[in-house]
FIVEX-244886 format. One record per residue: z, x, y of N, C-alpha, C in turn. Coordinates in Angstrom, 2 decimals, decimal comma, padded with zeros to 5 digits. Layout:
% residues N
[rec [Z X Y] [Z X Y] [Z X Y]]
...
***
This chain:
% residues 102
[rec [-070,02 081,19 -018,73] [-069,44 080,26 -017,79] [-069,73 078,84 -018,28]]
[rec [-068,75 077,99 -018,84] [-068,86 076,91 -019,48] [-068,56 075,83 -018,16]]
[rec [-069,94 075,29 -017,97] [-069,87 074,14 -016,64] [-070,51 073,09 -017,07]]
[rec [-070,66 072,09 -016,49] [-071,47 070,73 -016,99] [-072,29 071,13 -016,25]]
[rec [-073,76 070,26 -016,48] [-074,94 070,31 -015,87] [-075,42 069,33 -015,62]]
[rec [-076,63 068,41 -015,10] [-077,50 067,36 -015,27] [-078,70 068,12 -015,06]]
[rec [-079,35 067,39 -016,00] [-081,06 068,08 -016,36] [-081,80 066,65 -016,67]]
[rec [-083,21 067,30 -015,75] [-083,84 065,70 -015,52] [-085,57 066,09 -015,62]]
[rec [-086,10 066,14 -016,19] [-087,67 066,54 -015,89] [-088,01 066,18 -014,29]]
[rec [-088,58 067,04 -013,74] [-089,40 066,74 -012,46] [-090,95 066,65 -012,51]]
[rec [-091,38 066,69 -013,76] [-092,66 066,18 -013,41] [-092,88 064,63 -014,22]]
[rec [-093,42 064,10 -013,41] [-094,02 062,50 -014,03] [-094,83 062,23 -015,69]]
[rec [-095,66 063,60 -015,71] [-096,14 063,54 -017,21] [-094,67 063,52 -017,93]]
[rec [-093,53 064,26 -018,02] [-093,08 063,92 -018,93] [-091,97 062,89 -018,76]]
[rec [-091,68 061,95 -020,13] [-090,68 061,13 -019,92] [-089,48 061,63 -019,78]]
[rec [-089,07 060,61 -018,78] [-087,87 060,70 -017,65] [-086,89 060,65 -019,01]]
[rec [-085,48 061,30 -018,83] [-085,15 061,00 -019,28] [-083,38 061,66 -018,69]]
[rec [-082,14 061,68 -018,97] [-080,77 062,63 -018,11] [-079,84 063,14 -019,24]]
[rec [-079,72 064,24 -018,84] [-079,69 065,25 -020,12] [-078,04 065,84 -019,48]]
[rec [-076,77 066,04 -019,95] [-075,55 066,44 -019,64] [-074,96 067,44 -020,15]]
[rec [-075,58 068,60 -020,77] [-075,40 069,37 -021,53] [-073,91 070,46 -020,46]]
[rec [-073,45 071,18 -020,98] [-072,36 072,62 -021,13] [-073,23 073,67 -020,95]]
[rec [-073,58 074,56 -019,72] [-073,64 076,07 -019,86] [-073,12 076,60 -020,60]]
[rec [-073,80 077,66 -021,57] [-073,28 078,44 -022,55] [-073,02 079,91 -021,19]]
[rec [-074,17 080,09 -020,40] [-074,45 081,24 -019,58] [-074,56 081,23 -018,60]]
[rec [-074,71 081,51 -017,09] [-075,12 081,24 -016,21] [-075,13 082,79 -015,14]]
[rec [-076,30 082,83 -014,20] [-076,37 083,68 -013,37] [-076,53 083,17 -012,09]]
[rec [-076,55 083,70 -010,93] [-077,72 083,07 -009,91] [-079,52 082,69 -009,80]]
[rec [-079,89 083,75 -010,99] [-081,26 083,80 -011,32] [-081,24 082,20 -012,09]]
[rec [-080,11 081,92 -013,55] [-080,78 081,20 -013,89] [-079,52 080,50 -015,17]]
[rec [-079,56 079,60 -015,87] [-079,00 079,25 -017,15] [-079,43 078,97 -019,07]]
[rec [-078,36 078,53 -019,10] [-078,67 078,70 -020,83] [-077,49 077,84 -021,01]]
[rec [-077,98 076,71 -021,78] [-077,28 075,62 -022,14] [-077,95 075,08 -023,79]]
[rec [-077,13 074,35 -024,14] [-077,12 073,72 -025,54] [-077,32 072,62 -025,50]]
[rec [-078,35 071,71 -026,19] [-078,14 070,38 -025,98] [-079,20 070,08 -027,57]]
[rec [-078,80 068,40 -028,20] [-079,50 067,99 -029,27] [-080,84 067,42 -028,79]]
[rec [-081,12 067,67 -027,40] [-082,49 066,78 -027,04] [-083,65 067,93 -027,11]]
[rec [-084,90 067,12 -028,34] [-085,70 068,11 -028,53] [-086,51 068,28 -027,72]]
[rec [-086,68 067,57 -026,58] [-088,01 067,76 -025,93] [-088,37 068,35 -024,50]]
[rec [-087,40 069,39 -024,94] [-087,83 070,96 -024,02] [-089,00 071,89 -024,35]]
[rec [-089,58 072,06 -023,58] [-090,45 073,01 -023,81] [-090,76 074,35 -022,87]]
[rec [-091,14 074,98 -023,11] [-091,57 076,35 -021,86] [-092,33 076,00 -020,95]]
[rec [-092,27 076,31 -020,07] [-093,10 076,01 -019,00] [-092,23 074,90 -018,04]]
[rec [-091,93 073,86 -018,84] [-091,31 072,80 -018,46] [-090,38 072,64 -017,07]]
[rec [-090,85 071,82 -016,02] [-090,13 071,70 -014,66] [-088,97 070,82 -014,57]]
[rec [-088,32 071,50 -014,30] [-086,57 070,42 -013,83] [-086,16 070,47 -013,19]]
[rec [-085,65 069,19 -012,80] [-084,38 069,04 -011,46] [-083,17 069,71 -012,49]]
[rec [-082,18 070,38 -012,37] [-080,77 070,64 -012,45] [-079,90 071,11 -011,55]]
[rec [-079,10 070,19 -011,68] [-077,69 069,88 -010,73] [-076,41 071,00 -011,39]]
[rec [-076,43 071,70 -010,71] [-075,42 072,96 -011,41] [-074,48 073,12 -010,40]]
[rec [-072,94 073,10 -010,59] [-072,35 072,26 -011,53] [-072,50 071,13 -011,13]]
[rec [-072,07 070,16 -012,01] [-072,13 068,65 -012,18] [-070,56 068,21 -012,50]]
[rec [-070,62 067,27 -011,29] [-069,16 066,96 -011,76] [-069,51 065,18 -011,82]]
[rec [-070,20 064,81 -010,46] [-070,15 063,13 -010,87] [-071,53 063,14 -009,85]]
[rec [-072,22 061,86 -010,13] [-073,21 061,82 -009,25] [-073,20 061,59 -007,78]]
[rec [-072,13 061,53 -006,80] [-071,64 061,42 -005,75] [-071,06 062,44 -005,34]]
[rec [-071,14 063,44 -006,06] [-069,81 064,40 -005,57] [-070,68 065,59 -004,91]]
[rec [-070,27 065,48 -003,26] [-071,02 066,25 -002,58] [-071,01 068,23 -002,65]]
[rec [-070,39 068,36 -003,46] [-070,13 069,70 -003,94] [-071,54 069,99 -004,90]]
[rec [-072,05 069,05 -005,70] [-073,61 069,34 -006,32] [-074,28 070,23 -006,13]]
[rec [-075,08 070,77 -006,46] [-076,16 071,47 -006,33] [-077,38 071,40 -006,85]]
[rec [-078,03 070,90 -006,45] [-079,75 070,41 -007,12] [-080,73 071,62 -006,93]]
[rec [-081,43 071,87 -007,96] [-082,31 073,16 -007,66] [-083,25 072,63 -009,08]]
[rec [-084,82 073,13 -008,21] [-085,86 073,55 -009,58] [-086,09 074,40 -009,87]]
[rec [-085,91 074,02 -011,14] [-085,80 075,00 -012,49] [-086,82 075,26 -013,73]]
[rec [-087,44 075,97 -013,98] [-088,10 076,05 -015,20] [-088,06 076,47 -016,42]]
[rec [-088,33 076,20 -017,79] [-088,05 076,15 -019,02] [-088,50 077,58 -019,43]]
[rec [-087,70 078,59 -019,69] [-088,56 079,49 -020,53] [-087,91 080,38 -021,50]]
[rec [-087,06 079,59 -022,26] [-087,43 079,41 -023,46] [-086,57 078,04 -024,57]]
[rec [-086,81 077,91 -025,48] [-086,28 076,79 -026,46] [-086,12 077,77 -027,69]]
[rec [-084,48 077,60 -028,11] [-084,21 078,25 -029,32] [-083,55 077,74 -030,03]]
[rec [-083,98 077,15 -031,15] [-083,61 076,17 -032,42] [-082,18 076,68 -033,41]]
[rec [-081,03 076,13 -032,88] [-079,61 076,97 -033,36] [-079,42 075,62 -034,85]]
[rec [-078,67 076,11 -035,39] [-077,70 075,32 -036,32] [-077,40 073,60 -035,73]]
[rec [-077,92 072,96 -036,88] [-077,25 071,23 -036,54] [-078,27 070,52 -035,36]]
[rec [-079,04 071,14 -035,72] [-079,71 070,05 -034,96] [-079,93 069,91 -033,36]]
[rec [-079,21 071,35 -033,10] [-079,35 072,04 -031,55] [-080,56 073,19 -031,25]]
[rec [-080,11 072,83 -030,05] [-081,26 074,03 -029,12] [-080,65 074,62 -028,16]]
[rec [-080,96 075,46 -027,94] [-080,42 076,67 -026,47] [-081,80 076,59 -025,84]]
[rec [-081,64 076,22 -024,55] [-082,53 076,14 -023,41] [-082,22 077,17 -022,38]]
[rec [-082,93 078,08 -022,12] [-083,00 079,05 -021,10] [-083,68 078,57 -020,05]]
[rec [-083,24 078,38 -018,69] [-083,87 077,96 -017,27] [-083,91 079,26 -016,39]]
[rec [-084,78 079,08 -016,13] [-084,96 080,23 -014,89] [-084,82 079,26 -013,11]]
[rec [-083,60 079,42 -012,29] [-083,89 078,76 -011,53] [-084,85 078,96 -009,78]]
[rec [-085,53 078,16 -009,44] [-086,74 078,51 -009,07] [-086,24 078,31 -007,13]]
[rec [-086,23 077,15 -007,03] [-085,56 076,90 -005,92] [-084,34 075,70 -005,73]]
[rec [-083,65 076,27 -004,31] [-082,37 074,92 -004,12] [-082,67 074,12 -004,00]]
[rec [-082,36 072,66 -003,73] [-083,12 071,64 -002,87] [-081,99 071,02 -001,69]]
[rec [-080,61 071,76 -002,30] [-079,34 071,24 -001,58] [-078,68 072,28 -001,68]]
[rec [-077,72 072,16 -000,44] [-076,32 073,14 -000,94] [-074,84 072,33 -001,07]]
[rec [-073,98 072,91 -001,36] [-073,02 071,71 -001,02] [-072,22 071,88 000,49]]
[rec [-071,31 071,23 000,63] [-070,78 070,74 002,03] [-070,34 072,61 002,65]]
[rec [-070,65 073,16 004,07] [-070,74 074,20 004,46] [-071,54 075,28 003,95]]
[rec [-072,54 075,47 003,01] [-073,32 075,91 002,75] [-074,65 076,46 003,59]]
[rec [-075,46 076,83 002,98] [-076,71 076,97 003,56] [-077,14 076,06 003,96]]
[rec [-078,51 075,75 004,85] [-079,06 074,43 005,20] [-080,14 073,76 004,23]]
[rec [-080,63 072,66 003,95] [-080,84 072,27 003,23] [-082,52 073,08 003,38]]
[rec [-083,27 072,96 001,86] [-084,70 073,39 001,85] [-085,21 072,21 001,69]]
[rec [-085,22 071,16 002,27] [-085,87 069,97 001,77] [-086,38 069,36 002,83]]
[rec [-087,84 069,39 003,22] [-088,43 068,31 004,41] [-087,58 067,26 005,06]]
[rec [-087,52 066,75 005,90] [-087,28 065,67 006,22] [-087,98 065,46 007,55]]
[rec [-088,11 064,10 007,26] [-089,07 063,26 008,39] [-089,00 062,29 008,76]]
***
């Protein structure tokens, strides 16, 4: 399932940085995308917005996600496997949101 994504580290140790990569794969459990940015690692916590169409577009879906695994392809790419962990949003008629508010 070839979709856009946004991928963002969620933890503060690592540098911030917004990553736009193409699903190569996708399940409900989790994805697998391609991107030239090396500094994925396992373990690694993320915000990703699956699909991604624009940063306003209330159809989004934000969920954390974790890194497990990084696989070094041809040219200077990587395949990133996410396992996704929890929602933080749904989009418009969806489920209700999992996110505190106060």
């Amino acid at each position: 399932m070839a979709r856009p994504l946004r991928v963002r580290p969620s933890e503060p140790r690592d540098k911030h940085f917004e990553d736009f990569p193409v699903s190569i794969n996708a399940s409900k459990d989790g994805i697998y995308f391609t991107t030239k940015r090396a500094s994925y690692y396992p373990g690694m916590r993320l915000f990703v917005t699956f699909p991604f169409t624009s940063a306003h577009d209330p159809m989004n879906c934000e969920y954390i996600a974790e890194v497990l695994r990084v696989d070094e392809q041809a040219k200077g790419m990587f395949g990133v496997a996410v396992s996704l962990k929890m929602t933080m949003n749904y989009p418009s008629g969806g489920l209700p949101n999992t996110t505190t508010q106060g």
